[in-house]
OpenMM code with the backbone's topology and positions (N, CA, C; nanometers):
from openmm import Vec3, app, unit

residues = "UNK UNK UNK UNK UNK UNK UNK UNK UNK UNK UNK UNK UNK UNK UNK UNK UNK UNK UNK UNK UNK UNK UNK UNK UNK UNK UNK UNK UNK UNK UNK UNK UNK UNK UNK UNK UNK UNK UNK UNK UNK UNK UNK UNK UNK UNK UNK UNK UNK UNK UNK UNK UNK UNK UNK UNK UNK UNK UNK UNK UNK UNK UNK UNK UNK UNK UNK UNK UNK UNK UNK UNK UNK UNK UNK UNK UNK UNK UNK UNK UNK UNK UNK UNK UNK UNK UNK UNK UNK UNK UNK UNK UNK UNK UNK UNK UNK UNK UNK UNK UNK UNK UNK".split()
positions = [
    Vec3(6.0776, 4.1710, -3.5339),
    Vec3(6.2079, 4.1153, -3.5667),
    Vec3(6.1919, 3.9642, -3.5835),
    Vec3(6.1943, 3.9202, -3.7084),
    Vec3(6.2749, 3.7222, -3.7357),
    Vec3(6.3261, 3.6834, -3.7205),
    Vec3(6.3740, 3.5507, -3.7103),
    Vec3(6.4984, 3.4919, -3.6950),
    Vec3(6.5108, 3.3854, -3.8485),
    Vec3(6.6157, 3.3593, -3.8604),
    Vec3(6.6340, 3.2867, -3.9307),
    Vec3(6.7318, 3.1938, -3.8508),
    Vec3(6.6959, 3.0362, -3.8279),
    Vec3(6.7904, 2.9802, -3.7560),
    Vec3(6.8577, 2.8326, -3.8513),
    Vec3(6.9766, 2.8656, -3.8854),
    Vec3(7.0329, 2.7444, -3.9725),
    Vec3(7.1520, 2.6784, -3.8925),
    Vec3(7.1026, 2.5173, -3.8897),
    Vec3(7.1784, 2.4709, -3.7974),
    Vec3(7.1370, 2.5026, -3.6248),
    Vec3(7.2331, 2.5622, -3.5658),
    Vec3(7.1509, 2.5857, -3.4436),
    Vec3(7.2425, 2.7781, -3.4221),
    Vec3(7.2504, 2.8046, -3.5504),
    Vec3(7.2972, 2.9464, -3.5905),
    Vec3(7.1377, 2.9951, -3.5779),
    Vec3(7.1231, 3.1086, -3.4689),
    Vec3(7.0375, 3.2452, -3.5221),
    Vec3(7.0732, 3.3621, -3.5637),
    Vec3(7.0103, 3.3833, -3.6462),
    Vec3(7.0565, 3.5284, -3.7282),
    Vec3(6.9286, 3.6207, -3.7282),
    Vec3(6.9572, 3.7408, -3.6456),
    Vec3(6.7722, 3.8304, -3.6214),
    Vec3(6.7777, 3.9131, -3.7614),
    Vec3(6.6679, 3.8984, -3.8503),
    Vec3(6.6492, 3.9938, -3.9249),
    Vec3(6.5355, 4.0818, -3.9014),
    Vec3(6.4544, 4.1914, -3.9432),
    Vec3(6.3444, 4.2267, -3.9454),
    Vec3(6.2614, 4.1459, -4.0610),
    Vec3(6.1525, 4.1489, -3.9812),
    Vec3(6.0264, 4.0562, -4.0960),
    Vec3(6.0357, 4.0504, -4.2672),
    Vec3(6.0144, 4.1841, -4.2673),
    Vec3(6.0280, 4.2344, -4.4431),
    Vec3(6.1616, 4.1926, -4.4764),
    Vec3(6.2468, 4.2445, -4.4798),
    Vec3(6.3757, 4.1574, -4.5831),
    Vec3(6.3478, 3.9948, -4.5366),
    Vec3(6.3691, 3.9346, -4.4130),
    Vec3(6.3842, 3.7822, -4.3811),
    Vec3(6.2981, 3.7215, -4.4898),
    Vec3(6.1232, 3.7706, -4.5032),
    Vec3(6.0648, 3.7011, -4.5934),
    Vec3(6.1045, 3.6981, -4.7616),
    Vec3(6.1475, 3.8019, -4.8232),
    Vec3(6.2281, 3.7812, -4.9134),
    Vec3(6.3205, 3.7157, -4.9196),
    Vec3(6.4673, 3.7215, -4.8388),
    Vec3(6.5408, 3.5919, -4.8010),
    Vec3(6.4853, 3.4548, -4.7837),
    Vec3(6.3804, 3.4223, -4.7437),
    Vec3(6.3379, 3.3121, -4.7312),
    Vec3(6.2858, 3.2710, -4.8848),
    Vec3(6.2178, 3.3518, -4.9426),
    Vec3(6.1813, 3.3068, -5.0678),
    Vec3(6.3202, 3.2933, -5.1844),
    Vec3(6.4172, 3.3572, -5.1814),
    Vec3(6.5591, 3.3140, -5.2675),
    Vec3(6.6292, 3.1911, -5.2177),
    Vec3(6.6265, 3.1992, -5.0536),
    Vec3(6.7213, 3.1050, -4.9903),
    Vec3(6.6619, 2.9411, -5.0255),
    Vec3(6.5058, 2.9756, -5.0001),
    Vec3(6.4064, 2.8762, -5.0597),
    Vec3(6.4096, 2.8168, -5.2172),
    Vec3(6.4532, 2.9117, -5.2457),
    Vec3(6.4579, 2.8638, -5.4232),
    Vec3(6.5851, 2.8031, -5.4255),
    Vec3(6.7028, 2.8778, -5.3477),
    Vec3(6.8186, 2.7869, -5.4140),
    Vec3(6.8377, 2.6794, -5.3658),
    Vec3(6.7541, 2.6628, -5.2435),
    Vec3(6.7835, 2.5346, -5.1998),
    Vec3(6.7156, 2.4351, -5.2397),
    Vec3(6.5893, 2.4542, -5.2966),
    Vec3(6.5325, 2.3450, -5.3654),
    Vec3(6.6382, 2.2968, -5.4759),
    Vec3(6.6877, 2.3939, -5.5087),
    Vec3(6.7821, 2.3475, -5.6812),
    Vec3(6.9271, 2.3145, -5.6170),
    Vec3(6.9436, 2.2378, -5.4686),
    Vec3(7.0027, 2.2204, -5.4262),
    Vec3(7.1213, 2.2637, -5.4619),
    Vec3(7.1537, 2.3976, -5.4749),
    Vec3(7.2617, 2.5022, -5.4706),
    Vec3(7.3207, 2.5836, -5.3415),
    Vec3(7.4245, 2.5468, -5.3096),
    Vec3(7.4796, 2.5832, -5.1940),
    Vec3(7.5734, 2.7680, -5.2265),
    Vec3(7.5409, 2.8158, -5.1353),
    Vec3(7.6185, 2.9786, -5.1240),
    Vec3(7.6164, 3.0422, -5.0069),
    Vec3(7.7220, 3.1770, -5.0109),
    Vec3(7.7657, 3.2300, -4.8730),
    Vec3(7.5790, 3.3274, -4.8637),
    Vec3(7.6026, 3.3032, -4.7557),
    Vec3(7.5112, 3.4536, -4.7218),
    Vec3(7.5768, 3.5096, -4.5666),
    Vec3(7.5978, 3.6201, -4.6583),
    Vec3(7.6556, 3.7298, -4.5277),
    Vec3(7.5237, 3.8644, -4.4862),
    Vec3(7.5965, 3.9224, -4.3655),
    Vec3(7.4599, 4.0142, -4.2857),
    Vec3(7.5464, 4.0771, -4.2231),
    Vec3(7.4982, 4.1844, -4.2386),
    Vec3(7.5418, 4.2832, -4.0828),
    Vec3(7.4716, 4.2643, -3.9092),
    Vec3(7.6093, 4.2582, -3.8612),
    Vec3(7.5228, 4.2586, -3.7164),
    Vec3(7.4789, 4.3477, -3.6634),
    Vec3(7.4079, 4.2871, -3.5627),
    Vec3(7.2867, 4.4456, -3.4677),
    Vec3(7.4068, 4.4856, -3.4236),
    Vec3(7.3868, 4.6519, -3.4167),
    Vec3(7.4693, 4.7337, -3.3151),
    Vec3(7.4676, 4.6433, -3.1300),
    Vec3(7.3790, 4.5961, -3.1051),
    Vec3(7.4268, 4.5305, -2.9397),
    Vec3(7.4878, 4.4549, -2.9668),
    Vec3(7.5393, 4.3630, -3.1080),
    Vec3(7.6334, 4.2432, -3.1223),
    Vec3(7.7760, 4.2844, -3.1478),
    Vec3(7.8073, 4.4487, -3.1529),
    Vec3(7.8887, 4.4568, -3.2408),
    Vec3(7.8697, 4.5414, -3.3483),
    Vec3(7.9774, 4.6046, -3.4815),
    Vec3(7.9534, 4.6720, -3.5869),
    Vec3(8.0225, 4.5355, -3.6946),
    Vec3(8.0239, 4.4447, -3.6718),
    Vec3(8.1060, 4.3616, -3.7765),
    Vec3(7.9742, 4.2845, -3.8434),
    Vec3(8.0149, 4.1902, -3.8931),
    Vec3(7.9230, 4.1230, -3.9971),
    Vec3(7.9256, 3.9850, -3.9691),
    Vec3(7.8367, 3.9204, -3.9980),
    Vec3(7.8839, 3.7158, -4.0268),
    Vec3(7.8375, 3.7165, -4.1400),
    Vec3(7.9016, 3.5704, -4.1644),
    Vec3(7.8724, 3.4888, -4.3050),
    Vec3(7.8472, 3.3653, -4.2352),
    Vec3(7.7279, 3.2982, -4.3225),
    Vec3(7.7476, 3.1619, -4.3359),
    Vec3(7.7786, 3.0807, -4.4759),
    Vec3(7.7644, 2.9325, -4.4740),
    Vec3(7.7509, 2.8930, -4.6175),
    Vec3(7.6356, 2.7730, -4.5862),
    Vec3(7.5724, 2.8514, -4.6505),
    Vec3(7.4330, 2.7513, -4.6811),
    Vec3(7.4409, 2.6252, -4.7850),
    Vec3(7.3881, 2.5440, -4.7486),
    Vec3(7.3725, 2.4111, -4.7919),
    Vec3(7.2622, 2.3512, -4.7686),
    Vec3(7.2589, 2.2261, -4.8708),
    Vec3(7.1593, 2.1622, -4.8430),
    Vec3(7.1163, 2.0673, -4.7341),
    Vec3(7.0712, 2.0350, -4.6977),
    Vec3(7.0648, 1.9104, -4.6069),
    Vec3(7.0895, 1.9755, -4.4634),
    Vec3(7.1024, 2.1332, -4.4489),
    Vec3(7.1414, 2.1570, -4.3259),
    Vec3(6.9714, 2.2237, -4.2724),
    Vec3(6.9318, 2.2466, -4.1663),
    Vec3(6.8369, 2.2515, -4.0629),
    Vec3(6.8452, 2.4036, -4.0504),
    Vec3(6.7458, 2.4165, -4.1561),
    Vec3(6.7193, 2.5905, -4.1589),
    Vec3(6.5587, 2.6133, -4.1069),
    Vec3(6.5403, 2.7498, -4.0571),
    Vec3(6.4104, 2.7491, -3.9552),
    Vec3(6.3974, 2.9301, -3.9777),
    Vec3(6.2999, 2.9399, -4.0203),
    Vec3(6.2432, 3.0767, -4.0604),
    Vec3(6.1052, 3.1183, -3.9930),
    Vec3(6.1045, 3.2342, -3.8818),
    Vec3(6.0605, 3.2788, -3.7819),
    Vec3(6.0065, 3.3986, -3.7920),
    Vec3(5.8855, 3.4321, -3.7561),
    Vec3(5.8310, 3.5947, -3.7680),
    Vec3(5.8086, 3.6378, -3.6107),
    Vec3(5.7552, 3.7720, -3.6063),
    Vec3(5.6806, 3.8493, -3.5022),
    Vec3(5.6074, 3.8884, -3.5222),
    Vec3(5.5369, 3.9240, -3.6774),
    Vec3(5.4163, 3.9265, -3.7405),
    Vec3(5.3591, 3.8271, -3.8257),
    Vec3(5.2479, 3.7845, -3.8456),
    Vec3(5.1815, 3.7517, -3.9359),
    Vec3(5.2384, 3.7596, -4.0745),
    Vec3(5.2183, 3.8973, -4.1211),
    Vec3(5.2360, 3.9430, -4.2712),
    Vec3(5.3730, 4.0005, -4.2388),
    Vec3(5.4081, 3.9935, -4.3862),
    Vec3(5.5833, 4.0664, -4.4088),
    Vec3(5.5347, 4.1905, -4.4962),
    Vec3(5.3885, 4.1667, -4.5652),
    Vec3(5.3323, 4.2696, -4.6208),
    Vec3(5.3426, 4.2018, -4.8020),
    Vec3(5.3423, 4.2610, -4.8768),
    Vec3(5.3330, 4.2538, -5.0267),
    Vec3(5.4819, 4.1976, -5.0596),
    Vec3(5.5142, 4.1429, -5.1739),
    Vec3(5.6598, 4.0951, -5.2460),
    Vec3(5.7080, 4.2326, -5.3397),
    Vec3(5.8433, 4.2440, -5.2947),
    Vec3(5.8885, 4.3231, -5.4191),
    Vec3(5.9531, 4.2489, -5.5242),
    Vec3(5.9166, 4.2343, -5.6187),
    Vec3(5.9589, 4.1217, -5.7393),
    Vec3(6.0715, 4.1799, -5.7599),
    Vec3(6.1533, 4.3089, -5.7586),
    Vec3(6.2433, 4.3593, -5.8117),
    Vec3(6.3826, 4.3596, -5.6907),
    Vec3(6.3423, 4.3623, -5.6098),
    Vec3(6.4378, 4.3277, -5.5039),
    Vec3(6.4528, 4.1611, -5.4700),
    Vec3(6.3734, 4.0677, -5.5314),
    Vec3(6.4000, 3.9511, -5.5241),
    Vec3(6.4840, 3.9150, -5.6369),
    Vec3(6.4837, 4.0122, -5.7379),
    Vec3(6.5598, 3.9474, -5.8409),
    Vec3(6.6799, 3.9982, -5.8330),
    Vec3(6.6958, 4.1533, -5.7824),
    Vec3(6.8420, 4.1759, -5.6737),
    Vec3(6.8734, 4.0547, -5.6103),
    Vec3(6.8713, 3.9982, -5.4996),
    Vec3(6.9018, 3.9137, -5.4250),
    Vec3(6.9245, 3.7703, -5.5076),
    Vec3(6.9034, 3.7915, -5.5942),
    Vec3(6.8965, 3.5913, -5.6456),
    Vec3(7.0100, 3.6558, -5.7610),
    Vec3(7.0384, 3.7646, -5.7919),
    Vec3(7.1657, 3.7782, -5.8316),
    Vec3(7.2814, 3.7872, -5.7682),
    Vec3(7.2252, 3.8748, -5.6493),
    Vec3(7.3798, 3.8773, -5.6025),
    Vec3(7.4096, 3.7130, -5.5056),
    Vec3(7.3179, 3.6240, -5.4879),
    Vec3(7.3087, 3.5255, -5.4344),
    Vec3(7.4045, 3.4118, -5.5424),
    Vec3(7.3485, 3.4925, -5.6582),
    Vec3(7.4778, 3.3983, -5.7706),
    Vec3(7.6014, 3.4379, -5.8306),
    Vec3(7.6174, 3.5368, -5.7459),
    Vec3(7.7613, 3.6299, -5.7526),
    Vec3(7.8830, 3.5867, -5.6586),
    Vec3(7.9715, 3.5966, -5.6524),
    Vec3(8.1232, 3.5408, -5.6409),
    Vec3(8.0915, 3.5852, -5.4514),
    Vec3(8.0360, 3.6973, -5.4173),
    Vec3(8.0401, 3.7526, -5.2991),
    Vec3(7.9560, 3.7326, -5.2065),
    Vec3(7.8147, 3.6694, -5.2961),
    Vec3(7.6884, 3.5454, -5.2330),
    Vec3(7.5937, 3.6629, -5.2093),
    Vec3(7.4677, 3.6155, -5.1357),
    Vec3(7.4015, 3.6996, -5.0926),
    Vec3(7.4139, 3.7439, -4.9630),
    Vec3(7.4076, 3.9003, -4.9531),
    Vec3(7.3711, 3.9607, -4.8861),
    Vec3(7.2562, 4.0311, -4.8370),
    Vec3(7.2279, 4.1071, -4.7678),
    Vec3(7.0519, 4.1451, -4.7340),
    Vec3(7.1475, 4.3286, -4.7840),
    Vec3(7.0612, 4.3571, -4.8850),
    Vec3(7.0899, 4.5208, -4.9611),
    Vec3(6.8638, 4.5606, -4.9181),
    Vec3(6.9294, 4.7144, -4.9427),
    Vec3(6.8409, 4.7800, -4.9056),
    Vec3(6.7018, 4.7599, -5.0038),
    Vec3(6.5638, 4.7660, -4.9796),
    Vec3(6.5139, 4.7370, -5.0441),
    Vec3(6.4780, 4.8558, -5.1766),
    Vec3(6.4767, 4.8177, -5.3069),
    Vec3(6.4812, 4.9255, -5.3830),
    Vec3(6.3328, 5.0009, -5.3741),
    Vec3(6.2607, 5.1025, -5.4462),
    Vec3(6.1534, 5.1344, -5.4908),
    Vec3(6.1047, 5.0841, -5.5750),
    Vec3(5.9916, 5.0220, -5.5727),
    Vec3(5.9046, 4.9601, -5.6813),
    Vec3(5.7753, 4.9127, -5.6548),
    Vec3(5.6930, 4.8980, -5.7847),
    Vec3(5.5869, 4.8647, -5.6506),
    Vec3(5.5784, 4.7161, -5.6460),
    Vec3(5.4976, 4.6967, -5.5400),
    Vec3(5.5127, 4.5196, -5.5240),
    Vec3(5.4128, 4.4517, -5.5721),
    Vec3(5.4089, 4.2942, -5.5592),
    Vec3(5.3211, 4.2211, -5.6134),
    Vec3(5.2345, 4.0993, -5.4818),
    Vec3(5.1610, 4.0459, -5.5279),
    Vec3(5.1294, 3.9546, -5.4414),
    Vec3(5.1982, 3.8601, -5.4674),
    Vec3(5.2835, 3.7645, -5.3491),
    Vec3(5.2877, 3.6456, -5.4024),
    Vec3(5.2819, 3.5177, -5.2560),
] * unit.nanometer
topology = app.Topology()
chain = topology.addChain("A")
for resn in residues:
    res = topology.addResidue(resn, chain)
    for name in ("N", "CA", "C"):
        topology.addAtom(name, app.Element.getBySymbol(name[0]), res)
């Protein structure tokens, strides 16, 4: 399990999606583009969800429990960097089938 900590917000993801998130959240923030990203919470937090709104200049911190997240799915990153530019922001969606790439 990862964390992703923005601000002094932690948010636990598992390894595999977080590192994809990190690589979109990473891109938009270089192109200093600000958006919501919402998540479901763990069942011990609750069945509800948070959102944040990401920005630039804020103190984001990306965390593993493994080493590797394993291979990139290019096709689920390009899911995510759409719906990341969609009215409803990004969310973490299931990862599709495809095969992956190195990156």
């Amino acid at each position: 399990m990862g964390r992703m900590t923005y601000s002094a917000i932690p948010v636990e993801i598992d390894d595999r999606p977080l590192r994809h998130l990190e690589i979109v959240i990473g891109s938009k923030l270089r192109r200093r583009e600000a958006f919501l990203f919402s998540w479901r919470e763990r069942p011990e937090f609750g069945s509800g969800r948070g959102a944040l709104w990401v920005a630039p200049g804020v103190p984001l911190r990306f965390s593993y429990s493994t080493h590797s997240a394993g291979e990139i799915n290019e096709r689920w990153l390009r899911d995510l960097e759409i719906a990341a530019n969609g009215p409803r922001g990004l969310g973490l969606t299931a990862e599709p089938a495809y095969p992956p790439s190195r990156r």
